[in-house]
C-alpha positions in Angstrom: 0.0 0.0 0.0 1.3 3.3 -0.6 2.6 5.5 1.8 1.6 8.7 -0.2 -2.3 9.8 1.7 -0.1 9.0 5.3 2.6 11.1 4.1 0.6 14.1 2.4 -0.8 14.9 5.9 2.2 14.9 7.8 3.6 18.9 8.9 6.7 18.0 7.2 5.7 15.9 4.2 9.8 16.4 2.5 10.3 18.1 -0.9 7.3 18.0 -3.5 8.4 16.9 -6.7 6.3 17.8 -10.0 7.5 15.7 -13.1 6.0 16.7 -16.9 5.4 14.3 -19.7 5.4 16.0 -22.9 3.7 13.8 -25.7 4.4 15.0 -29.0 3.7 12.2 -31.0 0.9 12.9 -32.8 2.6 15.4 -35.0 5.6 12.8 -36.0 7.7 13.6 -32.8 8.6 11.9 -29.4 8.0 11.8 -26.0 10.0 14.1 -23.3 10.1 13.9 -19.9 11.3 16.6 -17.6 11.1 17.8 -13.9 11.9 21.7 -12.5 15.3 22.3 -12.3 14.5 23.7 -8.8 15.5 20.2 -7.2 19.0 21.1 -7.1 20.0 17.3 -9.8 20.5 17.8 -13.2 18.3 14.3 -13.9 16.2 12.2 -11.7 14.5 8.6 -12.0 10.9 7.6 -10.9 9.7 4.5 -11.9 12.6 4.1 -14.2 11.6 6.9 -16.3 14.2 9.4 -16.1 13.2 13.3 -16.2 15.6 16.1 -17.3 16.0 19.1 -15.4 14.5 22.0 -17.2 13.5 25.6 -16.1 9.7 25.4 -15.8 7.2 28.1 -14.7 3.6 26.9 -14.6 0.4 28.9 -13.3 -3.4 28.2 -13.5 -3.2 24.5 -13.0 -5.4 25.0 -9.8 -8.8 23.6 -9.8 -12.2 24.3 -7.8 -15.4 22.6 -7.5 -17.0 26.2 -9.5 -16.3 28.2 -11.9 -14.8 27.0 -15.2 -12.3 24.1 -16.1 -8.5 25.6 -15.7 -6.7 27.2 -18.2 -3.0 27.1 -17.9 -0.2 28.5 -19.1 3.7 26.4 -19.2 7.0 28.7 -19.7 9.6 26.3 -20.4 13.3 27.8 -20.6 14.2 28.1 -24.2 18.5 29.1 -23.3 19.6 25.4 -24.2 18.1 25.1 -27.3 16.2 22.2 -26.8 12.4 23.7 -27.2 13.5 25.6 -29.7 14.6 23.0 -32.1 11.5 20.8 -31.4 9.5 23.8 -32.1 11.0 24.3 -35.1 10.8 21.0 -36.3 7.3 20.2 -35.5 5.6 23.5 -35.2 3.9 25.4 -32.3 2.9 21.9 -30.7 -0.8 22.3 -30.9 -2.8 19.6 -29.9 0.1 17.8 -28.0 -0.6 16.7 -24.4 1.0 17.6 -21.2 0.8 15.4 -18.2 1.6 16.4 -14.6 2.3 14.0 -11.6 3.5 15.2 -8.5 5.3 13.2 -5.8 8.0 13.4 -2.7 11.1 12.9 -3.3 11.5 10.3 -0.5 9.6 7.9 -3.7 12.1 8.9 -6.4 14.2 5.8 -7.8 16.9 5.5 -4.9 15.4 7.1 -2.2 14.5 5.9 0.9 11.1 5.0 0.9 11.3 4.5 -3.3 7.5 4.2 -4.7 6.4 4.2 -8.3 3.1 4.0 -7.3 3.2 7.4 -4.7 1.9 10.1 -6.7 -0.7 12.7 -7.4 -2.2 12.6 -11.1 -1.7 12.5 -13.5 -3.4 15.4 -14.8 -3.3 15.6 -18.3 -3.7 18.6 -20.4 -3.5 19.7 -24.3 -1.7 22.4 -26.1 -4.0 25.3 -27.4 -1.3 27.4 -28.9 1.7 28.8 -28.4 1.6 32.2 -26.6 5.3 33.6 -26.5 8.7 32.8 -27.9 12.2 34.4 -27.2 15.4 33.3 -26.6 14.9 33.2 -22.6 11.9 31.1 -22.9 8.8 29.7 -24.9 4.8 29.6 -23.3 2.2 27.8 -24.1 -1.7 28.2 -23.2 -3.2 24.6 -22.5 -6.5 23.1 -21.8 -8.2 20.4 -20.2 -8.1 17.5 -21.3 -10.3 14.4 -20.2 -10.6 10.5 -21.1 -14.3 9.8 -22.3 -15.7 6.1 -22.6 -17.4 5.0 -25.9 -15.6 8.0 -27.5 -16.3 8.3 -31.8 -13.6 7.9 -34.2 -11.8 9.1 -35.6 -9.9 10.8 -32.2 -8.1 13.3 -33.9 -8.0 16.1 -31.1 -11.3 19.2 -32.5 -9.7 22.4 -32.0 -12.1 25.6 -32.9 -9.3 28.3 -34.0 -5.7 26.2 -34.3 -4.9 24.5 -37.3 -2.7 21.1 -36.1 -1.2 20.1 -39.8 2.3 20.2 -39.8 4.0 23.0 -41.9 7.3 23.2 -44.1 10.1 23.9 -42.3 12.9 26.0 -44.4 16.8 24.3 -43.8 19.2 26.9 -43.6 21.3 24.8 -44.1 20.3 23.5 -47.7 18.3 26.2 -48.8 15.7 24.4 -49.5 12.3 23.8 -48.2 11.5 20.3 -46.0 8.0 18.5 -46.4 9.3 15.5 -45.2 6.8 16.2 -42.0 4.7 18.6 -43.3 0.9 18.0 -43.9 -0.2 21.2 -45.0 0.0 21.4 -48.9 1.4 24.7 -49.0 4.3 25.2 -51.9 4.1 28.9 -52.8 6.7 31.4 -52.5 4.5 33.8 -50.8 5.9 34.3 -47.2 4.7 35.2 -44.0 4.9 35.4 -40.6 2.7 33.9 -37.1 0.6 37.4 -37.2 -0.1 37.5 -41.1 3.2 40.2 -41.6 4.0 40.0 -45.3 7.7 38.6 -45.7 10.5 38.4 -48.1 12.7 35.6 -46.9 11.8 32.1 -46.5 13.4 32.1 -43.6 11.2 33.7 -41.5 7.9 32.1 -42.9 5.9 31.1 -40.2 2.2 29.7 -40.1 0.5 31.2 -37.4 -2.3 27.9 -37.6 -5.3 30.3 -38.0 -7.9 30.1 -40.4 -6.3 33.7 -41.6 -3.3 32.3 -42.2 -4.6 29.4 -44.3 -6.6 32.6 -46.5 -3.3 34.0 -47.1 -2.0 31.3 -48.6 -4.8 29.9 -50.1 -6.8 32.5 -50.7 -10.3 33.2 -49.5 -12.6 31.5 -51.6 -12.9 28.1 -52.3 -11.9 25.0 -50.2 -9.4 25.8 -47.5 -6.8 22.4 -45.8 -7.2 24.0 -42.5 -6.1 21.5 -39.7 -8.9 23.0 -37.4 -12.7 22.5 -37.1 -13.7 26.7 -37.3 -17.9 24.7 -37.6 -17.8 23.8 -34.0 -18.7 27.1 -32.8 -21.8 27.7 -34.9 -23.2 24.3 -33.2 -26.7 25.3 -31.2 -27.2 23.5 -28.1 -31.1 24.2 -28.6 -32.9 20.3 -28.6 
């Protein structure tokens, strides 16, 4: 039986420990795991699953029994590189999950009281869009997300506004465009950036993944490959 409802009420419970699953394989990359870099190790193990240390800043995760679901938002440090090469090899991330368990470290791997089983979660949540990016760090806004019985195929994740096909990515160091990943159809050598700026280098040809963006390209009329599902809003709820 786990120790972890004994220990939770104790005055002195020991460090808490919150560890992050990133799941990014839905748009053809992998899963990451990572912990805040706060606990002093640059890696740690629980139930043989070892999590990086990363710079993490999280708020809104807190839930009530009122009000609305939560709506979060994850900064993740963006100084070694390694966010900003997966976003720009995969995109913004939309529709990727994020879980979050929380422990004590007395349950890590090689602690004293070690326990796989001792945690709080997970709780899982998805990736609405990405919010911010500089070279400090890079935030996301999530969502909810919840496991339904009996769901309908196909599961693809319905998101109103955000578009989840991959797009290109230019290589610097080719020249040359890469749709080895990318979904979207786009090939045209109009070029713009994540808030519909008209640009002249490749280079800095973003998608923003909103049905604008998919106009620009496209054009207005006509059938548009947006990733997104812009009908859901216009649903009524009237019987």
């Amino acid at each position: 039986m786990s120790l972890l409802p004994s220990v939770g009420q104790t005055p002195n419970p020991g460090e808490f420990v919150t560890l992050f699953r990133l799941d990014t394989t839905i748009i053809g990359g992998t899963v990451m795991y990572f912990c805040q870099a706060a606990y002093g190790s640059s890696e740690i193990y629980f139930g043989g699953v070892l999590y990086t240390a990363v710079d993490v800043e999280f708020s809104g995760f807190e839930t009530s029994g009122v009000g609305g679901l939560p709506r979060p938002k994850m900064k993740l440090s963006n100084c070694n590189g390694v966010f900003q090469t997966l976003v720009n090899t995969y995109g913004d991330l939309a529709g990727c999950t994020i879980q979050r368990v929380r422990t004590f470290a007395q349950f890590l791997d090689g602690a004293s009281e070690a326990d796989p089983t001792a945690y709080y979660g997970p709780e899982t949540f998805v990736i609405d869009r990405k919010s911010s990016e500089n070279p400090v760090y890079i935030e996301w806004e999530l969502s909810a997300s919840f496991d339904q019985e009996g769901k309908m195929l196909p599961g693809r994740v319905i998101l109103r506004d955000t578009c989840l096909w991959q797009y290109r990515f230019w290589d610097a160091t080719t020249s040359t465009w890469d749709y080895s990943k990318a979904y979207c159809p786009y090939t045209g050598s109009s070029y713009f950036d994540a808030l519909g700026n008209v640009q002249t280098s490749p280079a800095l040809d973003q998608c923003g993944r909103n049905l604008s963006d998919c106009k620009l390209r496209f054009g207005a009329n006509g059938n548009l490959p947006f990733g997104g599902f812009p009908g859901v809003g216009r649903a009524s709820g009237a019987n």
